[in-house]
N, C-alpha and C positions, 0 to 999 in steps of 0.2 A: 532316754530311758534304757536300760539293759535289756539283753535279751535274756534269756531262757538256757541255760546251759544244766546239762546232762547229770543225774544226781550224785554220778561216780566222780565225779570231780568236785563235789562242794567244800567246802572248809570242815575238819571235825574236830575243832580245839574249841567250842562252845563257842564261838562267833553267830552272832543272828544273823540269818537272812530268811528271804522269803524260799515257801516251799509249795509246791502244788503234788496234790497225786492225780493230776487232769479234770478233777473237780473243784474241791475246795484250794482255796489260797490260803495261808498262813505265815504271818515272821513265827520263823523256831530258830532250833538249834540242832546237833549233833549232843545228844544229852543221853545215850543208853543207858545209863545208871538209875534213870527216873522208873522206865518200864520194865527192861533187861532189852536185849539186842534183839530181838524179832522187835520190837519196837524204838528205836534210836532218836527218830528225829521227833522233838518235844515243841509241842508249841501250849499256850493259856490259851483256854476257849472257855467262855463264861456260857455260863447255861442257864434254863427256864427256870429251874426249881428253886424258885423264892419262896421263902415262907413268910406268908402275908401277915399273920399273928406276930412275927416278930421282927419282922423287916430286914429279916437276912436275904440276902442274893447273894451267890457263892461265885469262885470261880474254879475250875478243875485244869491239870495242867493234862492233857492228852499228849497224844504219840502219831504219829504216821505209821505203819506196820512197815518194816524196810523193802519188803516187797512191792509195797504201793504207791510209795512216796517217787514221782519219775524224774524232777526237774526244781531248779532252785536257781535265783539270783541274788543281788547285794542289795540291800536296803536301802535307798536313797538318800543322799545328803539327806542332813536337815536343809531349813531353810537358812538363809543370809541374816544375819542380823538385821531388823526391821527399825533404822535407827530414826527416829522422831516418830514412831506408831507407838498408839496406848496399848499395850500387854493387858490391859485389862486385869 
């Protein structure tokens, strides 16, 4: 597994990885154009507000404040091709 490396150093060409501000975890990106620049790194985070009448459940794409966000690493492989397993 990677470690945890310092947020000054992450990718900012829209590459995902993961991001923490020492609480939440998230895969984002380097995306300022979504919030503006107090806000840069973007990640999807689906929320509670379903509406049960019509069976929407939404997602909203949030931000890390640049000041919050501390530490980021690469996303993991995928897995290996799983050759003779059902994919179901």
């Amino acid at each position: 597994m990677s470690e945890w490396h310092d947020i000054a150093t992450a990718p900012k060409d829209g590459t995902r990885i993961i991001l923490t501000d020492g609480k939440a975890v998230e895969a984002g990106c380097y995306a300022p154009s979504i919030h503006g620049d107090e806000y840069p790194w973007a990640f999807v985070d689906d929320y509670s507000g379903a509406d049960l009448t019509t069976g929407y459940v939404g997602v909203a794409v949030n931000a890390f404040k640049v000041a919050d966000v501390t530490h980021w690493m690469p996303l993991p492989a995928p897995p290996q091709s799983m050759k003779g397993k059902d994919h179901g």
